[in-house]
LUMSE-747890 format. One record per atom (N, C-alpha, C): residue in three letters; x, y, z. Coordinates in steps of 0.001 Angstrom, whole numbers, plus 500000, padded with zeros to 6 digits. Layout:
N
ALAXYZ ...
# end
This chain:
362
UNK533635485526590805 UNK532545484548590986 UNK531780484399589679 UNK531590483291589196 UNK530756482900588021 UNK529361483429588094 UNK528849483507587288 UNK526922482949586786 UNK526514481841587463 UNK526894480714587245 UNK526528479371588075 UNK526503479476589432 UNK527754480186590107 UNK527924480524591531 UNK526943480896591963 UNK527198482371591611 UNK526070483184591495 UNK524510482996591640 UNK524356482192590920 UNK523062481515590320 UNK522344480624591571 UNK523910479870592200 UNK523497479306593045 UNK523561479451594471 UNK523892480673594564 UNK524033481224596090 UNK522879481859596040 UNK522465482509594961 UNK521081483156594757 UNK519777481699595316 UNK519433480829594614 UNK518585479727595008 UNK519001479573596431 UNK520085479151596361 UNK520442478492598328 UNK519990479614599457 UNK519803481009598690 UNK519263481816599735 UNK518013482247599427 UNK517462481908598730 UNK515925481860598566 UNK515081481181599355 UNK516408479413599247 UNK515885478355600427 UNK516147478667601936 UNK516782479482601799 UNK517409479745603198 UNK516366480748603972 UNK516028481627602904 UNK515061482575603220 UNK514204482242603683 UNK513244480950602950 UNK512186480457603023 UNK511875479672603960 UNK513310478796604627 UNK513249478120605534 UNK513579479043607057 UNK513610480163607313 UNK513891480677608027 UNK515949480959608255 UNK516723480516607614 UNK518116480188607769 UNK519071481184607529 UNK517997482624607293 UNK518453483722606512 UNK518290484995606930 UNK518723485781607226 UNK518080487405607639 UNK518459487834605922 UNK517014488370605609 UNK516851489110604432 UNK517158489996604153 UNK516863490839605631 UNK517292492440605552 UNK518612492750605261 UNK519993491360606225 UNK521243491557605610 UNK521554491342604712 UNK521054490416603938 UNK521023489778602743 UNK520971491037601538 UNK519690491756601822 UNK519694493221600117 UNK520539494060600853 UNK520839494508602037 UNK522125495255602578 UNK523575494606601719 UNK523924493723601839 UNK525178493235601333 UNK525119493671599242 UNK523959493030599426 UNK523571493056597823 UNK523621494473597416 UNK523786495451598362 UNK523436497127597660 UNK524595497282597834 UNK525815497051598001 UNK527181497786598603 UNK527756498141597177 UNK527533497540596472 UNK527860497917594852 UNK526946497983593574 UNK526713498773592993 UNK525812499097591700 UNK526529497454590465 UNK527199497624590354 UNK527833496308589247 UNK527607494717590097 UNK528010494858591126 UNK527657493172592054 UNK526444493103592120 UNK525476494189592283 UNK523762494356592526 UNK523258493418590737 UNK523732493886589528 UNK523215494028588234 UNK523561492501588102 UNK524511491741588730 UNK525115490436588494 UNK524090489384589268 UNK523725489736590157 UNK523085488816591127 UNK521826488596590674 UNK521170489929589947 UNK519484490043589205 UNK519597489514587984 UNK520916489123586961 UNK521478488676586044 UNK521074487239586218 UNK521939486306587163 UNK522654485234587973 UNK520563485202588240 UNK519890485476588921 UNK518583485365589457 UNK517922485010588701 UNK517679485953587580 UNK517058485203586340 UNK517530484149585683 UNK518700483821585683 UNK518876482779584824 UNK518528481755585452 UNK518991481563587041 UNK517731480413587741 UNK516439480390587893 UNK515798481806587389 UNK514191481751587360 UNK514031480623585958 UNK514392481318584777 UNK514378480638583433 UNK514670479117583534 UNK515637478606584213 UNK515955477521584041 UNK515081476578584784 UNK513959477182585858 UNK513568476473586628 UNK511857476726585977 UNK511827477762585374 UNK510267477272584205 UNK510896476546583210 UNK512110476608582684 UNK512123475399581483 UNK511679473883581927 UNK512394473775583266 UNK512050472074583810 UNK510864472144584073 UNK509707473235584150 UNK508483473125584191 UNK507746472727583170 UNK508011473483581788 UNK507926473279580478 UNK508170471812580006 UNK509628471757580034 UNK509997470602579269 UNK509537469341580155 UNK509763469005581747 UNK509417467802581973 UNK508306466770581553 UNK508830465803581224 UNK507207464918580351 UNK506273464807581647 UNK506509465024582690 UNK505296464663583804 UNK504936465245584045 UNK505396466768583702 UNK504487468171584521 UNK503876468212582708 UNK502498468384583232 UNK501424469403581912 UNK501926468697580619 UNK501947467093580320 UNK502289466678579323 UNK500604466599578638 UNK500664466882577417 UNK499267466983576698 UNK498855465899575722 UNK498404464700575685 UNK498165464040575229 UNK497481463986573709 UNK498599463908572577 UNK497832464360571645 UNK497688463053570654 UNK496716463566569147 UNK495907462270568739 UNK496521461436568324 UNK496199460148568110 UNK496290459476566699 UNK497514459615565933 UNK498582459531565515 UNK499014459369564015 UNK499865461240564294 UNK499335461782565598 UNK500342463148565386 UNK501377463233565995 UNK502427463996565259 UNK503957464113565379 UNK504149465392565331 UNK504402466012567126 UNK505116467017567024 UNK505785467946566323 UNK505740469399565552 UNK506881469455564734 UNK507004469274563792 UNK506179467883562747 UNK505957467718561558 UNK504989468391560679 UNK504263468971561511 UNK503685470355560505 UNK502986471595561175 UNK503887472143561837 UNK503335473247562746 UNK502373474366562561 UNK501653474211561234 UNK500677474987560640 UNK499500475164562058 UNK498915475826562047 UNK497781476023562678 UNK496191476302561432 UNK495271475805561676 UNK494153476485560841 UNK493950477636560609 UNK493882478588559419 UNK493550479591559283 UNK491801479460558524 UNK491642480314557319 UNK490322480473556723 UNK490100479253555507 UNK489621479312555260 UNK488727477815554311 UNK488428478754553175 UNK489288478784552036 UNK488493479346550608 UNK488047478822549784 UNK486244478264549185 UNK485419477502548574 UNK484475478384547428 UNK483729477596546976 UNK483195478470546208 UNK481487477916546402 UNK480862479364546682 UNK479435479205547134 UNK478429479464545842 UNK477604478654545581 UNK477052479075544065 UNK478014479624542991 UNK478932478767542848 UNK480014479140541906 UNK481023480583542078 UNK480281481021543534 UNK481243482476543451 UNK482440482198544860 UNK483489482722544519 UNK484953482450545303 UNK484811483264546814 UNK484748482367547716 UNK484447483622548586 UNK485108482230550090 UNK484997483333551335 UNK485517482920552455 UNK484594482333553233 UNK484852480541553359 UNK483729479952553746 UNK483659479975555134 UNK485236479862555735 UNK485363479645557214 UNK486227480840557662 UNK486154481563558816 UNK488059482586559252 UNK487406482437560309 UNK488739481640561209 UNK488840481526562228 UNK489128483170562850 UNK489237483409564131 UNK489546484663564642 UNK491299484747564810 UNK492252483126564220 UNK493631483886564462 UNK494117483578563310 UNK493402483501562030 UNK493452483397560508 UNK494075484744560235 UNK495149484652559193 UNK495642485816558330 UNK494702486393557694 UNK495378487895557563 UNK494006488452556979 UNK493553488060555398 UNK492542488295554609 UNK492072488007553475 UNK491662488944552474 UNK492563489371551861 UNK491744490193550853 UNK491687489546549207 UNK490387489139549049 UNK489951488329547832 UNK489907489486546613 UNK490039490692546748 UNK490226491364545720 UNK489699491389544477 UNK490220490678543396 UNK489758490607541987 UNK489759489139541646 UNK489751488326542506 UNK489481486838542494 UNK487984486533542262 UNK486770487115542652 UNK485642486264542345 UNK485540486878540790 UNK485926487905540314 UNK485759488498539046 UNK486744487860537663 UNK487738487190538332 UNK488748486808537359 UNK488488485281537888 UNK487840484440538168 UNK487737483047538335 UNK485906483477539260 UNK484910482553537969 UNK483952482959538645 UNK483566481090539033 UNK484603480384537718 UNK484407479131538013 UNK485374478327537926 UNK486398478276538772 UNK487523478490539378 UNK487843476837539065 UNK488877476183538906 UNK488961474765538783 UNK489502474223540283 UNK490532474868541028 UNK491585474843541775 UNK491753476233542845 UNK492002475558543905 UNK492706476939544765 UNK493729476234545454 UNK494932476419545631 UNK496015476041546391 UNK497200477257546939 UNK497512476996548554 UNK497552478337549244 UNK499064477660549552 UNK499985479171549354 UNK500938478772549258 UNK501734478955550963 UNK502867477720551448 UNK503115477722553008 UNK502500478203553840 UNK503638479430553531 UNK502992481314554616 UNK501804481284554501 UNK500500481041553497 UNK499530481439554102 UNK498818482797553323 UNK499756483522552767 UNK499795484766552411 UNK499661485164550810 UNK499746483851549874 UNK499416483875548653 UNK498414482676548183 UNK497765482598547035 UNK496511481806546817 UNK496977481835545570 UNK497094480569544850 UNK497112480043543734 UNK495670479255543300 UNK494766480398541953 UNK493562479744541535 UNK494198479417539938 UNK492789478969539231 UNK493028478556537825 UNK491737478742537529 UNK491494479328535687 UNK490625480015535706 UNK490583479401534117 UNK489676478929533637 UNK489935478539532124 UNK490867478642531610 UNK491963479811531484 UNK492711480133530564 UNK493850480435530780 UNK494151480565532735 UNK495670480263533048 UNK495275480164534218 UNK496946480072535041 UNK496968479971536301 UNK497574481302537176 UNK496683482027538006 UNK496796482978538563 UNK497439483196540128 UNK498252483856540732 UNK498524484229542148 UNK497533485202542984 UNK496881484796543202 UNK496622485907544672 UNK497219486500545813 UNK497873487474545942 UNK498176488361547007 UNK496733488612548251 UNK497090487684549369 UNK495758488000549938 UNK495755489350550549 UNK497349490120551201 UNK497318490910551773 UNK496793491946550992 UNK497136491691549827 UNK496626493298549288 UNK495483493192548186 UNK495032491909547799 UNK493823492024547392 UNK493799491755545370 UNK495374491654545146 UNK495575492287543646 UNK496341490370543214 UNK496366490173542183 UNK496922488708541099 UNK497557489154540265 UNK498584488102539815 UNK498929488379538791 UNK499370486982537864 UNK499218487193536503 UNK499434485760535895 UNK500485484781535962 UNK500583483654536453 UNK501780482576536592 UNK502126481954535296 UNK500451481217534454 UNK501192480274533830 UNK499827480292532691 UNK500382480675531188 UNK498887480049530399 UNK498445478668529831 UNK497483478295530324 UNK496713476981530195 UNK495315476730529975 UNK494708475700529531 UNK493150475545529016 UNK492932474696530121 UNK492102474548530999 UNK491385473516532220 UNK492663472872532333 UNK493122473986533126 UNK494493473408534071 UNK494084473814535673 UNK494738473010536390 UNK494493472633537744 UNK495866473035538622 UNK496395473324539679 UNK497510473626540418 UNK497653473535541706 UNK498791473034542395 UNK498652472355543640 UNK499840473162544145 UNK500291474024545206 UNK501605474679545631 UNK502384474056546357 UNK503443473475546382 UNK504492472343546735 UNK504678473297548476 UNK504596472284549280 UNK505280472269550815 UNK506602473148550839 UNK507342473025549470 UNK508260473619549798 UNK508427475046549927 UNK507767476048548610 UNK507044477007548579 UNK507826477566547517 UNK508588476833546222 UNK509077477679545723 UNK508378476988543983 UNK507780476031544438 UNK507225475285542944 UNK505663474529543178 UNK504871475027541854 UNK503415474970542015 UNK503576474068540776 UNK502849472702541122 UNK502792471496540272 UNK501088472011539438 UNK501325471840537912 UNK500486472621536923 UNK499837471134536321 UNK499049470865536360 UNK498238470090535184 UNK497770470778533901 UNK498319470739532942 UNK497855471292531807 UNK497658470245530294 UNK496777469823530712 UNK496400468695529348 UNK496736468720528235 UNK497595467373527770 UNK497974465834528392 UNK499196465996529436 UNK499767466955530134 UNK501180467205530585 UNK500870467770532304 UNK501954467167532740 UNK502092467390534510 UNK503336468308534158 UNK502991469492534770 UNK504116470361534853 UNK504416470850536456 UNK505917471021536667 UNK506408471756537858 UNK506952473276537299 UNK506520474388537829 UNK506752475751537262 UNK507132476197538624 UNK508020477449538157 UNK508648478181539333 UNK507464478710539590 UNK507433479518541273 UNK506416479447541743 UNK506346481012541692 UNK507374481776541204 UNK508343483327540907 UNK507631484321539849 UNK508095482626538596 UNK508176483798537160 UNK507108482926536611 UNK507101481525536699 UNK506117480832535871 UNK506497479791535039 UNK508050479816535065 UNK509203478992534325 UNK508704477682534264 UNK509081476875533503 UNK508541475082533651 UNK510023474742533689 UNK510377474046534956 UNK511163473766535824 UNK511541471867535132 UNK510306470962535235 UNK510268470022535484 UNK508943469483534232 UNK508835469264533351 UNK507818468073532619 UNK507840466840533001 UNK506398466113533883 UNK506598464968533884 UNK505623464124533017 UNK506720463160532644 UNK505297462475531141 UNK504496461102532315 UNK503582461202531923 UNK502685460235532111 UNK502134458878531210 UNK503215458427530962 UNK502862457321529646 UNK501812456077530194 UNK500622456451528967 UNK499908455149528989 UNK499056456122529760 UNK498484457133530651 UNK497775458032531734 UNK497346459166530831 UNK495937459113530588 UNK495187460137529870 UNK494795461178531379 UNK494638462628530843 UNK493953463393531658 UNK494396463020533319 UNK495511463768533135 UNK496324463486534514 UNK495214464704535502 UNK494647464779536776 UNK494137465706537402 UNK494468465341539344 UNK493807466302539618 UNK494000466973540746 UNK495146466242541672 UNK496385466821541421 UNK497489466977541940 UNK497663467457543633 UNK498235466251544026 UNK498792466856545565 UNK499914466533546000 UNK500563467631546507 UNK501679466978547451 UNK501971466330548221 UNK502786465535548676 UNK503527464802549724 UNK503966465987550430 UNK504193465876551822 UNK504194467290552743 UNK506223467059552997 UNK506997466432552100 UNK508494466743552131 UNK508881467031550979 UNK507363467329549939 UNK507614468293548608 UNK508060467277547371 UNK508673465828547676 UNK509249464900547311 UNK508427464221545882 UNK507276464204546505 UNK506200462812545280 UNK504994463297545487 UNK504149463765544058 UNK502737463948544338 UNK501825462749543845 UNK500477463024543987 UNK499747462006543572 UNK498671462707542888 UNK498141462035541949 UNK497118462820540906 UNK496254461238540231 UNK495166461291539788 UNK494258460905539299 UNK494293461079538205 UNK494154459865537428 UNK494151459554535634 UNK493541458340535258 UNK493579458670533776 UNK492387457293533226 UNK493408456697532765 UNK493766455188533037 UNK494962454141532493 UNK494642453784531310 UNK494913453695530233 UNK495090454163528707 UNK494519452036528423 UNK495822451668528513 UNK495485449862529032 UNK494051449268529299 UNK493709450061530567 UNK492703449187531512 UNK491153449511530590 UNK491069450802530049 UNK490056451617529817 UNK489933451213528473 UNK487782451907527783 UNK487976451780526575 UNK487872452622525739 UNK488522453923526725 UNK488381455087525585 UNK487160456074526063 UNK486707455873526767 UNK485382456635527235 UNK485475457294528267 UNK486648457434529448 UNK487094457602530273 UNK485752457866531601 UNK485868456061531404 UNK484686455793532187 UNK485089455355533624 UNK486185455176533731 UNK486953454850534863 UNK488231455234535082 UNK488843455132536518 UNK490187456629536665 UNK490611455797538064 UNK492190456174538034 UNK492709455353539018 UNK493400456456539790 UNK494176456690540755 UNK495440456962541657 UNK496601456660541323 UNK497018457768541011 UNK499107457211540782 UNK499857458227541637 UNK500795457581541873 UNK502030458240542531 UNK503522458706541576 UNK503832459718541416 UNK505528459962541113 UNK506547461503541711 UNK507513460581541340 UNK508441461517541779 UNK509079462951541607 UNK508782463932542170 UNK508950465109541623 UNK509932465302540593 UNK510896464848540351 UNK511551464453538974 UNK510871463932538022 UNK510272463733538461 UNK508979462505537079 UNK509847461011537250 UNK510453460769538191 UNK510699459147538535 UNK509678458771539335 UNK510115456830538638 UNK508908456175539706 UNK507597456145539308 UNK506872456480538672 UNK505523456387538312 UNK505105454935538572 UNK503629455280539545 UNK503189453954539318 UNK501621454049540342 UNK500881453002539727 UNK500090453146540432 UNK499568452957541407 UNK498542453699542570 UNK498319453246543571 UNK497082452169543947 UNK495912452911543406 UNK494785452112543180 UNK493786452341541506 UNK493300451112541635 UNK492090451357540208 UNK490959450426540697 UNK490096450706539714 UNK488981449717540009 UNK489486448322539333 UNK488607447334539735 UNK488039446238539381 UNK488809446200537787 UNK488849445029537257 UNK488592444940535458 UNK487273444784535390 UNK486812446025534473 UNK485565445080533975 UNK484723446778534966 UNK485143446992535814 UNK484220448049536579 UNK484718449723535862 UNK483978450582536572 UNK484216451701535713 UNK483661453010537103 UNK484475452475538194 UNK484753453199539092 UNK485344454434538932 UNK485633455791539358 UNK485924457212539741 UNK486991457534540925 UNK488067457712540270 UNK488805458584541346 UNK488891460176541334 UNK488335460532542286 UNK488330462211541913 UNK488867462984543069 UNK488818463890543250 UNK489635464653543939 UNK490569463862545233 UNK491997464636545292 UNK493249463720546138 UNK493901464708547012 UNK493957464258548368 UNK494469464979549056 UNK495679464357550030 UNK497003464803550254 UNK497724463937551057 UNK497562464948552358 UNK497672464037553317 UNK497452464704554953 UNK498606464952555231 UNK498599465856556155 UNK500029467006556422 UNK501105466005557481 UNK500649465002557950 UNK501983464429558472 UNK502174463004557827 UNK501658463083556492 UNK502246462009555586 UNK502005460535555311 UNK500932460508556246 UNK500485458912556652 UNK499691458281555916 UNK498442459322555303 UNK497475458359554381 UNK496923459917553197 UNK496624459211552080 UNK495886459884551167 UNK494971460166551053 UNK493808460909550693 UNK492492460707550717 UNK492399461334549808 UNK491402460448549309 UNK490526460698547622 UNK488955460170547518 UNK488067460781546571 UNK486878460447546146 UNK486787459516545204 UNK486063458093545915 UNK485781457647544631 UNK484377457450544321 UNK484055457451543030 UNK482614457032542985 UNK482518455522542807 UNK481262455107542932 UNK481171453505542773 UNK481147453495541453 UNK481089451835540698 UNK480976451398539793 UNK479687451835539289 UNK478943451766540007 UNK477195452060539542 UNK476929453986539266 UNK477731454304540064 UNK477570455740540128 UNK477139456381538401 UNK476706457513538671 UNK476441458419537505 UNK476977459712538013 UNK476913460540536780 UNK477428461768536110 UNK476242462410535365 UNK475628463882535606 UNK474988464025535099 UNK474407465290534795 UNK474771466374533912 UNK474685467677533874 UNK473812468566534066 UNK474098469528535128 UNK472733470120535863 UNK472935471516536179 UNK472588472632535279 UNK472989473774535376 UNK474837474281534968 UNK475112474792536582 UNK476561474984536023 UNK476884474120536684 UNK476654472550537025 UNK477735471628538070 UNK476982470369537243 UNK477647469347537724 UNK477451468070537801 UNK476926467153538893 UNK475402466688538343 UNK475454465726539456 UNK476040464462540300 UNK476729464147540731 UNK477453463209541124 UNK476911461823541806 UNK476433460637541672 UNK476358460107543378 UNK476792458621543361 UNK476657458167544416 UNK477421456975544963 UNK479140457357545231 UNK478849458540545920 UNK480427459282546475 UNK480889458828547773 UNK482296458580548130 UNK482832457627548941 UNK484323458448549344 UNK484630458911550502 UNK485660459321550932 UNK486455458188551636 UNK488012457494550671 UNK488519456861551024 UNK489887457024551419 UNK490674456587552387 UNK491960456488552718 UNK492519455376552235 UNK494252455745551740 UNK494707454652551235 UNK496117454960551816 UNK496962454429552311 UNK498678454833552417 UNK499546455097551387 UNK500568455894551266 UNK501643456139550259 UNK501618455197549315 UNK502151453796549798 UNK502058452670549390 UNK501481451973548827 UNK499755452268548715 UNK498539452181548092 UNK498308450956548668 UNK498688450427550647 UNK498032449429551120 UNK496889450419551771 UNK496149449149552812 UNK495395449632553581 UNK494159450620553323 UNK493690450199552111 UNK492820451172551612 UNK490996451080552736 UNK490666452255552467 UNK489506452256553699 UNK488422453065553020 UNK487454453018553338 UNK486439453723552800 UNK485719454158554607 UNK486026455758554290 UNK485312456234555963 UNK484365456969555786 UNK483873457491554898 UNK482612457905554794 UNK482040457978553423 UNK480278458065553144 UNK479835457815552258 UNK479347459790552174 UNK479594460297551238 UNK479163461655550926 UNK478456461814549446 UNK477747460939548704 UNK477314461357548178 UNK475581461255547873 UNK474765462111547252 UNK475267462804545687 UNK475735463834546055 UNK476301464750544848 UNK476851466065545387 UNK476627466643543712 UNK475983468166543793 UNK476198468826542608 UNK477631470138542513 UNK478469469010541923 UNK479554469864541874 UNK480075470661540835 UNK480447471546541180 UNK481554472349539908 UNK482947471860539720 UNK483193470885539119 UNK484432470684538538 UNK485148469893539688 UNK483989468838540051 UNK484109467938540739 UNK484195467587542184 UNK483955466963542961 UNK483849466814544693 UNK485284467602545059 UNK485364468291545763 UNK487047468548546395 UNK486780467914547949 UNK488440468099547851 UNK489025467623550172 UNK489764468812549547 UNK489769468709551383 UNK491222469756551958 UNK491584469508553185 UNK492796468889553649 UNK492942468695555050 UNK493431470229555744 UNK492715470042557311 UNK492832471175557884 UNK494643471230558204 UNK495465472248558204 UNK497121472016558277 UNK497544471617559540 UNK496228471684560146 UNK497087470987561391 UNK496735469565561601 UNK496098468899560130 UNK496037467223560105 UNK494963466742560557 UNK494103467512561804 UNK493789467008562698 UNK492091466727562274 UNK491741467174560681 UNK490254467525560121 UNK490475467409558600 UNK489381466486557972 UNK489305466684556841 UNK487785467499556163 UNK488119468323555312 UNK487216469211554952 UNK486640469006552860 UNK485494468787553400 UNK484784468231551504 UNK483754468915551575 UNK483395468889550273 UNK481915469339549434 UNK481245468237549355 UNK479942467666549248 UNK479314466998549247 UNK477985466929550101 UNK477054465499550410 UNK476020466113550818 UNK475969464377551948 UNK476932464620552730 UNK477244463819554074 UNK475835463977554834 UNK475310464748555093 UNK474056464905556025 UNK472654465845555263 UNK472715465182553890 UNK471854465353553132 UNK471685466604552951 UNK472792467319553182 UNK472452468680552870 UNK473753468974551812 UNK473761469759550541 UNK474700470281549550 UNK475506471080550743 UNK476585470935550771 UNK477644472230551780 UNK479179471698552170 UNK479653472650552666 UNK480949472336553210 UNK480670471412554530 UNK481597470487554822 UNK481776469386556041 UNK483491469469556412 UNK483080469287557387 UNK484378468447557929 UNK484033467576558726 UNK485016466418559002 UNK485210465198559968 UNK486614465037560310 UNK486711463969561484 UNK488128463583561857 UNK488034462357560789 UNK489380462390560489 UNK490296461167559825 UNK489444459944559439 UNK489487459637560853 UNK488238458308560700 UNK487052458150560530 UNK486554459102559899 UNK485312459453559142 UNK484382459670560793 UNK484964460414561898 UNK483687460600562729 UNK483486461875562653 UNK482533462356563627 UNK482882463839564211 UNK482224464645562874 UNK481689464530562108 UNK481136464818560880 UNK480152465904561513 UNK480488467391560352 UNK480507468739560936 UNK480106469844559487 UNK478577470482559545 UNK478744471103558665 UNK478265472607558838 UNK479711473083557898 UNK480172474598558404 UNK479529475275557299 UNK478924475534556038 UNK478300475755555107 UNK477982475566554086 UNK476150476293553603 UNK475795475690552454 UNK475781475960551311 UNK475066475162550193 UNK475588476320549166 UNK476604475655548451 UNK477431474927549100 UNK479137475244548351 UNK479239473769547824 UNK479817474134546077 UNK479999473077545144 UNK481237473123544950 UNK482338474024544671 UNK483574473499544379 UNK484824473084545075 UNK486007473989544405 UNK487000473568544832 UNK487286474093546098 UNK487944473903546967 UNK488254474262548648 UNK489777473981549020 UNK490133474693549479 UNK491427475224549875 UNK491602475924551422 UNK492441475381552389 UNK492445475381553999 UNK493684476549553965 UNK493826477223554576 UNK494845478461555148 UNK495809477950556172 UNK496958477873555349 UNK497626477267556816 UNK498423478516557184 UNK498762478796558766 UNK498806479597559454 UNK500345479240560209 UNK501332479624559475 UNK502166479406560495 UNK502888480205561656 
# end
């Protein structure tokens, strides 16, 4: 007799049981006459228990969960972990959830006190900062770094894929192994002064970074656009700029984890810049969405002024579902988050001017 048989003489006498059609007592009598036929039937039993919570599970009509907007199953199964920002210029843990990996910041606020960049690599389990004078790894489990890559006000973004950390090191976009530190990939930026804050596309494929167009500008790098290219360094091109004639700000760029829209800071045309201790004052700050494509551009919330260190940062939460900035959304200097569409606007702490970096948790 098969499993299936089995399986199904087992159910038909469950129903039988249940419907009265059955004496039970003969039923585990027959079932005990052998130790090996007994082990087959509890075998054969479970596999119709299992199969009959899977159709519980899987059916779309039982306990189907209605989820948001723009989300796709599967396309980035991260969960939120901890939020690493920097509070009065010092590196520290702004948010840990209670099912966040653990954190040990170690020799990070001492070796980056004014940090340009933090980017956390897949797992969750390593932290890529930049520190004037190179680009460093963090080991969160154990608390200890060690040097990746040497550079002067270089910036670093850790690729989706997890084996290459895209390097800004002025005038040059570099891809370096993510291992030894190797430069894998130079991509030139012709005609694009001061290529900055680098992000991935979440299939590791094409990042996007912020630069002053050499053409449009007069040298003062009074205005800064959005470009897109190809992790090969194919394709370059741009997404958005200001106006001719205007002298608009693109500053910090973030792509959202299931691939749909970009988000970046821009300042207005009117905006100022203006040096204030260890940060910059910023205002007329504007959190905008734009698509891959550089259609559909949106402006969803207004966040500024903001006194930043080394400029406004985002960070989308990994599970897409939250975007997280510095700025002063509810007139207060601190960390925020909102949903997508600029609602739901949420602030988790104060204090905090720089760069910010989300824990994804897989």
């Amino acid at each position: 007799m098969t499993l299936e048989t089995l399986g199904k003489a087992a159910t038909d006498s469950l129903h039988a049981a249940a419907t009265g059609g059955l004496d039970v007592e003969a039923g585990l009598h027959t079932l005990k006459r052998t130790r090996a036929r007994r082990r087959t039937v509890k075998v054969a039993s479970l596999v119709v228990s299992v199969a009959l919570l899977g159709w519980l599970v899987v059916d779309p009509g039982v306990g189907n969960r209605a989820q948001p907007a723009g989300h796709h199953p599967g396309s980035f199964p991260h969960s939120n972990g901890a939020i690493i920002g920097a509070r009065d210029s010092n590196p520290t843990v702004l948010s840990e959830p209670a099912d966040s990996l653990p954190i040990d910041l170690g020799d990070l606020p001492a070796m980056a006190a004014r940090p340009s960049t933090y980017s956390w690599a897949p797992d969750g389990t390593e932290l890529a900062f930049t520190t004037p004078t190179e680009v460093r790894i963090l080991d969160v489990r154990r608390g200890d770094s060690r040097r990746l890559f040497r550079c002067r006000s270089c910036q670093a973004a850790w690729s989706p894929l997890g084996d290459v950390i895209a390097v800004v090191a002025p005038p040059e976009l570099r891809l370096v192994s993510a291992g030894n530190g190797s430069t894998l990939v130079t991509i030139a930026t012709p005609g694009i002064s001061a290529p900055s804050w680098p992000t991935w596309s979440p299939d590791g494929t094409q990042l996007v970074f912020t630069g002053f167009d050499d053409a449009r500008g007069t040298g003062s790098y009074s205005s800064s656009g959005l470009y897109r290219v190809d992790a090969d360094g194919n394709h370059l091109s741009r997404l958005w700029a200001a106006a001719p004639g205007e002298d608009a700000r693109a500053w910090s760029s973030a792509w959202s984890p299931d691939g749909s829209v970009i988000a970046f800071v821009e300042q207005a045309p009117q905006g100022s810049s203006v040096r204030k201790g260890s940060g910059t004052v910023l205002d007329d700050l504007s959190i905008v969405m734009i698509k891959p494509d550089g259609s559909g551009r949106a402006t969803v919330a207004d966040i500024g002024p903001c006194l930043c260190v080394e400029g406004p940062s985002l960070a989308w939460s990994p599970d897409g579902h939250l975007l997280a900035f510095s700025g002063r959304a509810d007139r207060s200097n601190g960390l925020h988050t909102m949903n997508a569409d600029g609602t739901g606007l949420r602030r988790l702490a104060t204090g905090v001017s720089g760069p910010l970096a989300w824990q994804p948790v897989p």
